[in-house]
C-alpha positions in Angstrom: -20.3 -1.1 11.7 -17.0 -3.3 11.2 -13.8 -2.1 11.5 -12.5 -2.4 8.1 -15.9 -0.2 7.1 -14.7 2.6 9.3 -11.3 2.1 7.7 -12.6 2.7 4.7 -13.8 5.8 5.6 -10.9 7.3 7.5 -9.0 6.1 4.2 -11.0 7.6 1.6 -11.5 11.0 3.1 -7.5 11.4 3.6 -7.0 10.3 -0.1 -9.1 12.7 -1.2 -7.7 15.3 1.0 -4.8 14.2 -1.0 -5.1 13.7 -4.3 -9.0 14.7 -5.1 -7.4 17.8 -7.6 -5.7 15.1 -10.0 -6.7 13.9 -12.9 -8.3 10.5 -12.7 -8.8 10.7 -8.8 -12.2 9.7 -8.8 -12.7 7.1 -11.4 -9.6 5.5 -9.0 -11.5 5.2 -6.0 -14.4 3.8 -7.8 -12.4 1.2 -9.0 -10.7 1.1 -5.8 -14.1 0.5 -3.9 -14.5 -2.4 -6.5 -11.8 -4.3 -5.7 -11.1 -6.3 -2.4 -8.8 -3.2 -0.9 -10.7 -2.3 2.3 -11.2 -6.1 3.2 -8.6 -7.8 2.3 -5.8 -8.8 5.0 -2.0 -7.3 4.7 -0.7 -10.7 4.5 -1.1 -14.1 5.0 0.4 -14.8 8.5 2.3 -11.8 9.3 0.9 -8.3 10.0 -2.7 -7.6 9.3 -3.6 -11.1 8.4 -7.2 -10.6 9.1 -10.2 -9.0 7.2 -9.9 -5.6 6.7 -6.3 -5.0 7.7 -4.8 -4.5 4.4 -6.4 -0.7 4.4 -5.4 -0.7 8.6 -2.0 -0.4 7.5 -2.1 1.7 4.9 -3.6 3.8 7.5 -0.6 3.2 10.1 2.0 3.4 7.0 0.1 6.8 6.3 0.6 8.1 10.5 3.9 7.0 10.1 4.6 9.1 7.1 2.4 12.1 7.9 3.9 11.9 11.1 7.7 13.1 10.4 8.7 16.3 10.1 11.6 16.5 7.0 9.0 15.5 4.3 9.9 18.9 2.3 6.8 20.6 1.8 5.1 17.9 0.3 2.2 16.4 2.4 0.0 15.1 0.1 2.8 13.6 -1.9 3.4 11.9 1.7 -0.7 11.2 2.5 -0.6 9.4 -1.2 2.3 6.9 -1.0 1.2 5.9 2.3 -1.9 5.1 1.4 -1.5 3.4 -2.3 2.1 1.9 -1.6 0.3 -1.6 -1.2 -2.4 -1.7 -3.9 -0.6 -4.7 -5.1 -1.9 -6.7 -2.4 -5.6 -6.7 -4.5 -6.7 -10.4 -5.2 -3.3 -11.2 -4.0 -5.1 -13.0 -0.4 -8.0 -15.6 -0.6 -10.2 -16.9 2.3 -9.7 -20.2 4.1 -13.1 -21.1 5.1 -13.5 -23.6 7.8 -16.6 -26.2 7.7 -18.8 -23.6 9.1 -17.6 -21.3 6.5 -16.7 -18.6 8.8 -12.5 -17.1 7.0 -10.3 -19.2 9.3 -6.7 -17.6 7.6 -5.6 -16.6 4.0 -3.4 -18.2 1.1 -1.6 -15.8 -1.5 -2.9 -16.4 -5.3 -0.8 -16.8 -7.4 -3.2 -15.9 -10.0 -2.9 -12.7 -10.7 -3.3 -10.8 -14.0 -0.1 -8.9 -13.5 2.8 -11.0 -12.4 5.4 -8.4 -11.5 7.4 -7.4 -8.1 5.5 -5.7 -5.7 6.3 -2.5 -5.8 5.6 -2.6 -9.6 2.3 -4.1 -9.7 1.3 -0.8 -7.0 2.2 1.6 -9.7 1.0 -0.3 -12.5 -2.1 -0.6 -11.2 -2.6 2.6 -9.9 -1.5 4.5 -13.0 -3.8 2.0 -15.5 -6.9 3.2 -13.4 -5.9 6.6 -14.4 -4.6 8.3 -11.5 -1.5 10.1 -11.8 2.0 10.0 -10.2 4.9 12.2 -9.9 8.6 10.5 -11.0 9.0 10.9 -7.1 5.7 9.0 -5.9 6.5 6.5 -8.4 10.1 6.0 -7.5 9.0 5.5 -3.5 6.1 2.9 -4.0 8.4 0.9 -6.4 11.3 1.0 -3.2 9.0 0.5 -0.7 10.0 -2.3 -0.4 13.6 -1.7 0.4 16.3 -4.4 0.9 13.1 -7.0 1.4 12.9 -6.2 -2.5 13.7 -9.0 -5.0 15.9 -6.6 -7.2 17.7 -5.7 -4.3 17.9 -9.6 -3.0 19.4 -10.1 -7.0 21.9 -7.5 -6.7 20.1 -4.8 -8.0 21.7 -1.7 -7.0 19.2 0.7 -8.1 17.4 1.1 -4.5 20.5 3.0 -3.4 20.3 5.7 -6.4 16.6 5.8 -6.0 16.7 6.4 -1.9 19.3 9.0 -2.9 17.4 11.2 -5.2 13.9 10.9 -3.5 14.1 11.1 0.1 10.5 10.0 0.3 11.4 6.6 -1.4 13.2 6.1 2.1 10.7 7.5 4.3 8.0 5.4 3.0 10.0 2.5 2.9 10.7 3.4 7.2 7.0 4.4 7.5 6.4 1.0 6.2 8.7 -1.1 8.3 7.7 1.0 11.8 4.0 0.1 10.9 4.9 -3.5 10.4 7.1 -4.3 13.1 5.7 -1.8 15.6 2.4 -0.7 15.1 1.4 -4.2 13.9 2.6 -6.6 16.0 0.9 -9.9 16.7 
């Protein structure tokens, strides 16, 4: 079995752990499971830029999260944003094959259906495949982000307000930074 399979699996069972008792939860991971999720790369160069190691750090992201002890009584709030904070990343990679056609790196598409910022196009999608949020889980995957943000490199002075009200908009946006830059390092 290949890693990103197993990945899969640890991913799924702690989503629905999470979120199986809302509405939409399973027509989500059906579409989910149709989509390039579990073996696409977290980026093109950087962290996770192999097959399989977009849902690897989710899975970090979600350690991370679970992980801290001032998350307010709300774990699966926690497990959720951890693990859906990059569903942006879906047909964002594509395979460079080399002569033998074995995947020899990736290059971002820019040819996506939904041109937005990233933390956006991760609500957007989740919520249009039904499954819903809570104004806090929605205000922590659109910060995620944090100062690497474009609103925030535009002068957007939202991300301050938002980290502010919703504590887990920062601790995701930590979660996600300590899995990049620690967990992840290559």
């Amino acid at each position: 079995m290949k890693q990103w399979e197993e990945n899969r699996r640890s991913f799924a069972k702690l989503l629905e752990q999470a979120a199986a008792a809302r509405c939409g939860f399973w027509d989500f991971m059906e579409w989910l499971d149709s989509t390039d999720f579990f073996r696409a790369p977290a980026s093109t160069k950087h962290h996770g830029s192999y097959e399989g190691g977009l849902a690897e750090h989710s899975l970090n992201v979600y350690r991370r999260l679970t992980g801290r002890n001032d998350l307010q009584g709300r774990p699966k709030s926690a497990a959720l944003v951890a693990l859906l904070h990059d569903v942006c990343k879906i047909d964002r990679y594509l395979p460079e094959t080399g002569e033998d056609g074995s995947t020899t790196g990736w290059k971002y598409n820019t040819d996506v259906a939904l041109p937005v910022g990233h933390g956006e196009r991760s609500v957007i999608l989740i919520q249009q495949q039904g499954l819903t949020l809570t104004l806090e889980e929605i205000t922590a995957i659109r910060w995620h982000m944090g100062g690497f943000d474009d609103a925030v490199r535009g002068g957007s002075r939202e991300m301050s307000e938002a980290f502010r009200r919703y504590p887990l908009a920062l601790q995701l946006h930590i979660a996600d930074m300590e899995a990049t830059y620690l967990d992840e390092k290559e």
